[in-house]
Structure formats: C-alpha cells, structure tokens
VEXTOR-409543 format. One record per atom (N, C-alpha, C, O): x, y, z. Coordinates in nm, 3 decimals, always signed. Example, Ala and Ser with C-alpha at 12.3 -4.5 7.8 and 13.67 -1.06 7.14 Angstrom:
+---------+---------+---------+
|    east |   north |      up |
+---------+---------+---------+
|  +1.319 |  -0.569 |  +0.780 |
|  +1.230 |  -0.450 |  +0.780 |
|  +1.320 |  -0.330 |  +0.780 |
|  +1.424 |  -0.332 |  +0.846 |
|  +1.285 |  -0.225 |  +0.708 |
|  +1.367 |  -0.106 |  +0.714 |
|  +1.290 |  +0.003 |  +0.787 |
|  +1.341 |  +0.114 |  +0.804 |
+---------+---------+---------+
***
This chain:
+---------+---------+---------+
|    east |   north |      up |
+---------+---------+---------+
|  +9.187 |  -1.132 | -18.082 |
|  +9.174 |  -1.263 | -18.021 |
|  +9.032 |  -1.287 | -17.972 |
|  +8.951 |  -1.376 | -17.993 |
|  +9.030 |  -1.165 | -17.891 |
|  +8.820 |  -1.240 | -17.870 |
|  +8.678 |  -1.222 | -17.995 |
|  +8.564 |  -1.266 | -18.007 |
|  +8.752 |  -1.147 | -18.055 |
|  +8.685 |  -1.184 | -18.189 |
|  +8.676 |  -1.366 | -18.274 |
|  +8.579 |  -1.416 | -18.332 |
|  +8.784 |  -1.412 | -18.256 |
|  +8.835 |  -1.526 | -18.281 |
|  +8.752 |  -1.630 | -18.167 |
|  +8.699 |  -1.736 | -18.197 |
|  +8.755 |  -1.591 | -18.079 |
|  +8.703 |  -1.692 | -17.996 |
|  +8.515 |  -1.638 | -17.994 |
|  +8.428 |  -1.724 | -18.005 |
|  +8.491 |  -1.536 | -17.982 |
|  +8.333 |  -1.533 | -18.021 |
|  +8.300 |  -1.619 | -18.118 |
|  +8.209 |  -1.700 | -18.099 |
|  +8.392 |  -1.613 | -18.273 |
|  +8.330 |  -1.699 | -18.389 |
|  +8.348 |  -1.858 | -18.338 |
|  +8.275 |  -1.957 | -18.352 |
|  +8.453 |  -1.842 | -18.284 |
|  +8.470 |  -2.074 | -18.239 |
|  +8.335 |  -2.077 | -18.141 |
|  +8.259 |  -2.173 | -18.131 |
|  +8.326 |  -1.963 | -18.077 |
|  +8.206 |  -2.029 | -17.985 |
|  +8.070 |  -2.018 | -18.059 |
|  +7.994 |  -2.114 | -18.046 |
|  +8.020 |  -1.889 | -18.152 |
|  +7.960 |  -1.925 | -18.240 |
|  +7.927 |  -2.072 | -18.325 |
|  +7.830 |  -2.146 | -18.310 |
|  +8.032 |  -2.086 | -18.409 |
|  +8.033 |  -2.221 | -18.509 |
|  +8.015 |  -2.374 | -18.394 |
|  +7.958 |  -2.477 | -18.427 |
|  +8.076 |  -2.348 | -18.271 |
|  +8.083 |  -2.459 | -18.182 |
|  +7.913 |  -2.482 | -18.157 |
|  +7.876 |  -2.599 | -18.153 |
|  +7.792 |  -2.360 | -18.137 |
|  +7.670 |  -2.390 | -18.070 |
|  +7.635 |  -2.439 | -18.227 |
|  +7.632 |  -2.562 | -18.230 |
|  +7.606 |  -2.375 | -18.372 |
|  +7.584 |  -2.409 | -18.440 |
|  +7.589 |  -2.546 | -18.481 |
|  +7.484 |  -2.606 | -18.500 |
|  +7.704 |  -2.605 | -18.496 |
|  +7.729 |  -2.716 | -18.497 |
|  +7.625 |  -2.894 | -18.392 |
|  +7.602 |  -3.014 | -18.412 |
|  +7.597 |  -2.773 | -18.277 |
|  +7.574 |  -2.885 | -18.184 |
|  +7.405 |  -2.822 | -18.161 |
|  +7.346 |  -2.873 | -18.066 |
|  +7.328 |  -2.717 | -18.241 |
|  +7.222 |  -2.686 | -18.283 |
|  +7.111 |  -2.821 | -18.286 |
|  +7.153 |  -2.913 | -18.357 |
|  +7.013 |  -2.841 | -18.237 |
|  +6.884 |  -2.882 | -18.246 |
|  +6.872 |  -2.977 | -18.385 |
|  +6.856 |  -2.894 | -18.475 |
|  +6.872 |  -3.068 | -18.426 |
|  +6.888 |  -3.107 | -18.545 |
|  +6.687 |  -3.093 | -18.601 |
|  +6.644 |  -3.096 | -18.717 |
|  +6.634 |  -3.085 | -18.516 |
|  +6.454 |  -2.987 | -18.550 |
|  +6.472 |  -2.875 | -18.632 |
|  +6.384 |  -2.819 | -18.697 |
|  +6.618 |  -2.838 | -18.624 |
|  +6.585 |  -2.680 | -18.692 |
|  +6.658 |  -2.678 | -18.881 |
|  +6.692 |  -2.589 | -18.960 |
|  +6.653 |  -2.799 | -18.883 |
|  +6.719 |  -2.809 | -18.967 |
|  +6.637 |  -2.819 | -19.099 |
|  +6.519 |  -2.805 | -19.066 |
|  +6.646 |  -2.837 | -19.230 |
|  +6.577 |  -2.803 | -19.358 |
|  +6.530 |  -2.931 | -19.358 |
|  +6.427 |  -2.917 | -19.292 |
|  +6.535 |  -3.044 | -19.387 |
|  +6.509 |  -3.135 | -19.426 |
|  +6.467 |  -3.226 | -19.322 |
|  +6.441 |  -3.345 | -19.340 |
|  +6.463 |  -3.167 | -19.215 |
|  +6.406 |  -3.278 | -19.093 |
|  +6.295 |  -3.378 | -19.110 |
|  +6.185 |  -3.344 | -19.155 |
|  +6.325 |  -3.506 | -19.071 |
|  +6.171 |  -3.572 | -19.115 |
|  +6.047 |  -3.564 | -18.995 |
|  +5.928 |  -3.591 | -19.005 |
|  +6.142 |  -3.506 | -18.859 |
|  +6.070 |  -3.527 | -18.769 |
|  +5.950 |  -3.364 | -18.768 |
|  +5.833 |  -3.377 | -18.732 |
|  +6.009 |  -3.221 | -18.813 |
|  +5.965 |  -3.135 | -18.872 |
|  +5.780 |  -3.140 | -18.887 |
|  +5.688 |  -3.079 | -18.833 |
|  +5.793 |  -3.252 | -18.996 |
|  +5.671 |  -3.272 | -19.038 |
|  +5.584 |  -3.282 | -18.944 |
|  +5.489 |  -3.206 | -18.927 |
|  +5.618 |  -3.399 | -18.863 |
|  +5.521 |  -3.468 | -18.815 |
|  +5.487 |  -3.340 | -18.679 |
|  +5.379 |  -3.331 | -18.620 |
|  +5.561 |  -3.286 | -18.663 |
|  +5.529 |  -3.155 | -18.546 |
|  +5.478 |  -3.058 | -18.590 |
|  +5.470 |  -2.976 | -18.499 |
|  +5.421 |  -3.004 | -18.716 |
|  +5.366 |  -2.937 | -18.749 |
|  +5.266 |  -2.997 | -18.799 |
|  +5.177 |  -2.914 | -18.819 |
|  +5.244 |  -3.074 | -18.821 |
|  +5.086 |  -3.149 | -18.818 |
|  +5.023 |  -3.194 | -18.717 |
|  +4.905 |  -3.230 | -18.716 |
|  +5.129 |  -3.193 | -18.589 |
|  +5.076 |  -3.213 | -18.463 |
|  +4.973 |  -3.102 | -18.419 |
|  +4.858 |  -3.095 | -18.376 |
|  +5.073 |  -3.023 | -18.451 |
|  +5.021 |  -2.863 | -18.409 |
|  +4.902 |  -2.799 | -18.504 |
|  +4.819 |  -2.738 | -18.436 |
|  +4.872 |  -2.799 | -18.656 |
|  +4.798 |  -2.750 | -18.703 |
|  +4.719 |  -2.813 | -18.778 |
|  +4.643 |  -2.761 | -18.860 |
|  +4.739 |  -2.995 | -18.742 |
|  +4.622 |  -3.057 | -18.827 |
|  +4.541 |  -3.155 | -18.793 |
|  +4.468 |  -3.217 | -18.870 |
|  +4.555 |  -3.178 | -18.645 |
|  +4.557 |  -3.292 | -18.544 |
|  +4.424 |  -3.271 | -18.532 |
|  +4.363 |  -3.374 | -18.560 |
|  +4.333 |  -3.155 | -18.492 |
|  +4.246 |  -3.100 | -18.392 |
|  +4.154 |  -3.137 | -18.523 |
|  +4.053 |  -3.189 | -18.475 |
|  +4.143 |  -3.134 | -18.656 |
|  +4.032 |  -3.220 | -18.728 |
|  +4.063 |  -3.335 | -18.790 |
|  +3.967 |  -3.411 | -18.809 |
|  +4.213 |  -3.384 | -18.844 |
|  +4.256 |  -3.518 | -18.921 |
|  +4.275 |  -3.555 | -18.821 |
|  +4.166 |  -3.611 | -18.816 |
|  +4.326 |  -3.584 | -18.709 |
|  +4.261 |  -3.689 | -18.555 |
|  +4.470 |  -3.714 | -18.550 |
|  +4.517 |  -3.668 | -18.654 |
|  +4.552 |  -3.757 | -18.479 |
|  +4.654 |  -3.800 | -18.461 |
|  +4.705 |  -3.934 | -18.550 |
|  +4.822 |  -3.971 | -18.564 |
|  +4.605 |  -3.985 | -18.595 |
|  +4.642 |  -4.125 | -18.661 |
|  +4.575 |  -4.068 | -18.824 |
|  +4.573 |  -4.152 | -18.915 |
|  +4.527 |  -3.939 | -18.850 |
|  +4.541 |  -3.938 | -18.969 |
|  +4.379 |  -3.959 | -19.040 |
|  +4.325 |  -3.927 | -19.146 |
|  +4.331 |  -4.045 | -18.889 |
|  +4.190 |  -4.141 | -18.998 |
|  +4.105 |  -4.024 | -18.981 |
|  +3.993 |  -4.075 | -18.974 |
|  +4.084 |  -3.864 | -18.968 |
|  +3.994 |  -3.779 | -19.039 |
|  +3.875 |  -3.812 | -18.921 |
|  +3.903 |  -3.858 | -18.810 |
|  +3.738 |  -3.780 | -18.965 |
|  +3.620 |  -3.756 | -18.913 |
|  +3.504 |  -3.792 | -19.012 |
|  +3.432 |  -3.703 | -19.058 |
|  +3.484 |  -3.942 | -19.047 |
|  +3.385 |  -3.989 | -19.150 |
|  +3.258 |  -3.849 | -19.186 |
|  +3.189 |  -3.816 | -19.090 |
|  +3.238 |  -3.784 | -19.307 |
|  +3.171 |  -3.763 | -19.334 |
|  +3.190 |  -3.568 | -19.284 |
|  +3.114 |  -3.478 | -19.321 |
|  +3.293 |  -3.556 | -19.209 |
|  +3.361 |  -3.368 | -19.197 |
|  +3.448 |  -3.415 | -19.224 |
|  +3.444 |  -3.402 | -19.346 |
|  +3.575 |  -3.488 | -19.194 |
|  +3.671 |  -3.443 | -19.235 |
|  +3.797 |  -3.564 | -19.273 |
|  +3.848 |  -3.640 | -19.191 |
|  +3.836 |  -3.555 | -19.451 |
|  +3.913 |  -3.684 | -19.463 |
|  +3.996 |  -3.718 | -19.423 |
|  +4.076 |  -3.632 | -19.385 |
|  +4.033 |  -3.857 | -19.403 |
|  +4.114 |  -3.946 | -19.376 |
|  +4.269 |  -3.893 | -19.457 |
|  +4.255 |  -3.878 | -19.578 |
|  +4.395 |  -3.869 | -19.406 |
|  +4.480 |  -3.833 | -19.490 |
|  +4.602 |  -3.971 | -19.495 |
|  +4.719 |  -3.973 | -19.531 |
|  +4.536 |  -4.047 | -19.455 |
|  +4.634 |  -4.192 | -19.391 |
|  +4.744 |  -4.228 | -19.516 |
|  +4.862 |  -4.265 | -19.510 |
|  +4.625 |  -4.192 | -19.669 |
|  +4.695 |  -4.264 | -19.749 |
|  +4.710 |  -4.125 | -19.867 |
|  +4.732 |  -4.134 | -19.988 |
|  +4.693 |  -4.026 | -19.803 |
|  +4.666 |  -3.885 | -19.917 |
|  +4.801 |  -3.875 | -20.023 |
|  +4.778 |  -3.785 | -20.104 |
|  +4.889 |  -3.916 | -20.038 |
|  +5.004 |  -3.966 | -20.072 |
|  +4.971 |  -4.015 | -20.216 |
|  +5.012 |  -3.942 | -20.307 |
|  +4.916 |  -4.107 | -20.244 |
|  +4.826 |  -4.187 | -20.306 |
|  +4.718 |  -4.155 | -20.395 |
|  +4.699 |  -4.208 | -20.505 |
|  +4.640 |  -4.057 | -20.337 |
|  +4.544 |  -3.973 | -20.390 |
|  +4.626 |  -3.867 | -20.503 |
|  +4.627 |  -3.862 | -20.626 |
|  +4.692 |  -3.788 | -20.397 |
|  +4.720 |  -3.660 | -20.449 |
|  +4.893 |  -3.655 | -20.458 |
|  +4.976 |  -3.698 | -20.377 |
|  +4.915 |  -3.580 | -20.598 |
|  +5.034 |  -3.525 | -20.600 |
|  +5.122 |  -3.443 | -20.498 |
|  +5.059 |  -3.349 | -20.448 |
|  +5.230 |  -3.454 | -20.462 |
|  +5.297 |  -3.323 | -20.338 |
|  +5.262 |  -3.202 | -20.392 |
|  +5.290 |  -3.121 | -20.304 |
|  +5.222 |  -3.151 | -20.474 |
|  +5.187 |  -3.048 | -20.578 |
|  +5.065 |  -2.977 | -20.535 |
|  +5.048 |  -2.857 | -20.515 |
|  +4.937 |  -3.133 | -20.518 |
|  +4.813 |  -3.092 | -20.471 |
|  +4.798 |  -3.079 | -20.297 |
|  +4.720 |  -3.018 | -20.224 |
|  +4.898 |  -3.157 | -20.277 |
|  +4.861 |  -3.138 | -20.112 |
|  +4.942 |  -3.034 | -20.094 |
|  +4.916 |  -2.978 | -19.987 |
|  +5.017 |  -2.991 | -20.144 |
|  +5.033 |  -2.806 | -20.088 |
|  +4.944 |  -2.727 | -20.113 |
|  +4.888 |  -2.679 | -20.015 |
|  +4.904 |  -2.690 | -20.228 |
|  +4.800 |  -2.622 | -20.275 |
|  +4.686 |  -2.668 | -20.149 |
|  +4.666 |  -2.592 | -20.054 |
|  +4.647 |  -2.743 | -20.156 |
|  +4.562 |  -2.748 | -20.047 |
|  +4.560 |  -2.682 | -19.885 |
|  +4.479 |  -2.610 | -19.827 |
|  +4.686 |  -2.743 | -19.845 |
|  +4.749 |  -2.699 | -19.698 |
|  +4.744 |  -2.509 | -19.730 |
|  +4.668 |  -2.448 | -19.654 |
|  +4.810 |  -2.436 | -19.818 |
|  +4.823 |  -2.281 | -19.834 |
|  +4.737 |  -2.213 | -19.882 |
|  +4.738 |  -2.090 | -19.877 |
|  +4.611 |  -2.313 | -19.959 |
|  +4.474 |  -2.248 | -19.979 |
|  +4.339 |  -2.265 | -19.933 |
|  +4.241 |  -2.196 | -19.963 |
|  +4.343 |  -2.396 | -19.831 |
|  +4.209 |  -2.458 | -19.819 |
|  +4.113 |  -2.480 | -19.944 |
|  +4.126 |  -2.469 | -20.066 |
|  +4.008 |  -2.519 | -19.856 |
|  +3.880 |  -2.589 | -19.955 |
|  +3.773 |  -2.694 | -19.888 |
|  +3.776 |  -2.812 | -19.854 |
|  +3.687 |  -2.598 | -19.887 |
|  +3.583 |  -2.747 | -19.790 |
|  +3.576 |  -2.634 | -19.682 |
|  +3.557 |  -2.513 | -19.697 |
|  +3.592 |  -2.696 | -19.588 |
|  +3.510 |  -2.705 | -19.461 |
|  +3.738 |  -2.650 | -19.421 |
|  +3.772 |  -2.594 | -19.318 |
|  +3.788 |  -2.670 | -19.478 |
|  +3.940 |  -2.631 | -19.414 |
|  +3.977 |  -2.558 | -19.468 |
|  +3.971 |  -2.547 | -19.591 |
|  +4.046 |  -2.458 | -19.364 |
|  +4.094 |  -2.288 | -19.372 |
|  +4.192 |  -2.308 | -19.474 |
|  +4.236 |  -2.418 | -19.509 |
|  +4.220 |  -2.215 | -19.514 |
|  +4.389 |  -2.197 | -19.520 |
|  +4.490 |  -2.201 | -19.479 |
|  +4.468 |  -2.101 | -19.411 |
|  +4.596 |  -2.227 | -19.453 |
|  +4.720 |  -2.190 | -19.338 |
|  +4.819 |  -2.099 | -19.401 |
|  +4.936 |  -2.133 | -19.416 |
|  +4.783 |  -2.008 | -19.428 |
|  +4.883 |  -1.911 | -19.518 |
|  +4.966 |  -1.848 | -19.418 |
|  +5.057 |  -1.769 | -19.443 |
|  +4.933 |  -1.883 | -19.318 |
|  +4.998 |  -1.827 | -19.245 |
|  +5.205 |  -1.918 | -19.187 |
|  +5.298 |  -1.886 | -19.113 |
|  +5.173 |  -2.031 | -19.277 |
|  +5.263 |  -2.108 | -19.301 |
|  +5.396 |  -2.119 | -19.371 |
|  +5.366 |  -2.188 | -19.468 |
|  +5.484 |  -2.101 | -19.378 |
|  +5.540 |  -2.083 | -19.460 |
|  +5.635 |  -2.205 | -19.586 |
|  +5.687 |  -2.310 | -19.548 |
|  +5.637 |  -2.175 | -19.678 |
|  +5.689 |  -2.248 | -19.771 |
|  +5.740 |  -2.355 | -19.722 |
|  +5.680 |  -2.457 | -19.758 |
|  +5.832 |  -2.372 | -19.652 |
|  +6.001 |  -2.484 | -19.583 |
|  +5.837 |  -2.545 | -19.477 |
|  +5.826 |  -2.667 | -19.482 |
|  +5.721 |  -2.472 | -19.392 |
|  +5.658 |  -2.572 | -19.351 |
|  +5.589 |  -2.631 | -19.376 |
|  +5.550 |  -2.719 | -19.299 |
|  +5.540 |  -2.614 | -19.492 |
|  +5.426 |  -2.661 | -19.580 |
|  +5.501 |  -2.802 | -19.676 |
|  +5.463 |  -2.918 | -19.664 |
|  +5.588 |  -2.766 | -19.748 |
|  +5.680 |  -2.871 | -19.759 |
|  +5.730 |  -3.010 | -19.682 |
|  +5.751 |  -3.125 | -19.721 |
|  +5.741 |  -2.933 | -19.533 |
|  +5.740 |  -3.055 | -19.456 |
|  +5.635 |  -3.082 | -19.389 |
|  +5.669 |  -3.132 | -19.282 |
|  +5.468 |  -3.071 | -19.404 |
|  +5.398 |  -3.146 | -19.371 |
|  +5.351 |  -3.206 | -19.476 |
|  +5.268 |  -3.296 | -19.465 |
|  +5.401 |  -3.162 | -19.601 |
|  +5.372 |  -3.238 | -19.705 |
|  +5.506 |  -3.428 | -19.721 |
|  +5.509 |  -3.546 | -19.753 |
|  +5.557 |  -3.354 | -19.687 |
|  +5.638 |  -3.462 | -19.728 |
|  +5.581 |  -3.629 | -19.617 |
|  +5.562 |  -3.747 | -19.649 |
|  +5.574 |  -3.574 | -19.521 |
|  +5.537 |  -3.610 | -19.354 |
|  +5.373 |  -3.666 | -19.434 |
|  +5.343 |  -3.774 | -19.383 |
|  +5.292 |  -3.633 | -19.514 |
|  +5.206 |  -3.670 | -19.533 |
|  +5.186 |  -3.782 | -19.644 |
|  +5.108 |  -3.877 | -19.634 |
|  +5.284 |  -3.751 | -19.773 |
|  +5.333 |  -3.849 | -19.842 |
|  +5.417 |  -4.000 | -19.868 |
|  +5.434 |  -4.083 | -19.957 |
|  +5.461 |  -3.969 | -19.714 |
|  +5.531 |  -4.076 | -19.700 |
|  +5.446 |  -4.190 | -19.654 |
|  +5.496 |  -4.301 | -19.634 |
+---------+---------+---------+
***
C-alpha cells in the first residue's frame, strides 16, 4: 500500500510540474537567451552596430539549421556555447526564428 501511494504522489507532483520544464516550451527560449545572449544581442535583439548583429529578424537570414550551427560553434567575435545542450539550443533557436 505505501508503495501505491508513493507512485500517486509521485505522478500527482509530475503532473502539476513547472510547465518551463517541459520539451517544447516557447517560453524556454526566450530564458535562455536571456541568460546567454542578452549581454551582447542587447534584450530587444537589435545587436551592437558594427560588434555585434542584430538577430531581430535572423529567422529570415538564416535557416534553423544555420542558427544552430552557429549558437554550438561560434564565429566572429562569438564563443561557442557548447556547453549547451541540444533540447537548448533548439529552443533558442526556435525563440529566435519566430
């Protein structure tokens, strides 16, 4: 019986879990670009004329293809973030495409 009730209380927190932690979050994105892309693409995206581009409309420019490659390898004057992983790179890509 308390086996039974560990798993309901299990599945019960799961259920009522953070919806942030979830795969497909759209909000995801935008918090990890808060956190690791803010401090040179500026909060609104518009970059640093002449260090660092504008990603307002990078969507446009570049394939989701190229703006990963970019985000997990750098180029320019911007690091790498390898330290990122796949599911987050994805969602600052997506967060950037839209």
């Amino acid at each position: 019986m308390k086996k039974i009730l560990t798993l309901a209380v299990v599945l019960s927190a799961a259920t009522l879990a953070n919806p942030a932690w979830c795969k497909d979050d759209p909000a995801a994105g935008a918090q990890l670009y808060a956190v690791h892309c803010t401090a040179c693409h500026g909060a609104d995206r518009a970059g640093m004329p002449g260090a660092f581009p504008a990603l307002t409309d990078v969507g446009k420019r570049l394939q989701p293809a190229q703006i990963k490659e970019k985000i997990s390898k750098g180029g320019g004057l911007m690091p790498p973030f390898s330290q990122l992983s796949a599911q987050e790179i994805d969602d600052i890509t997506r967060f950037l495409a839209k």
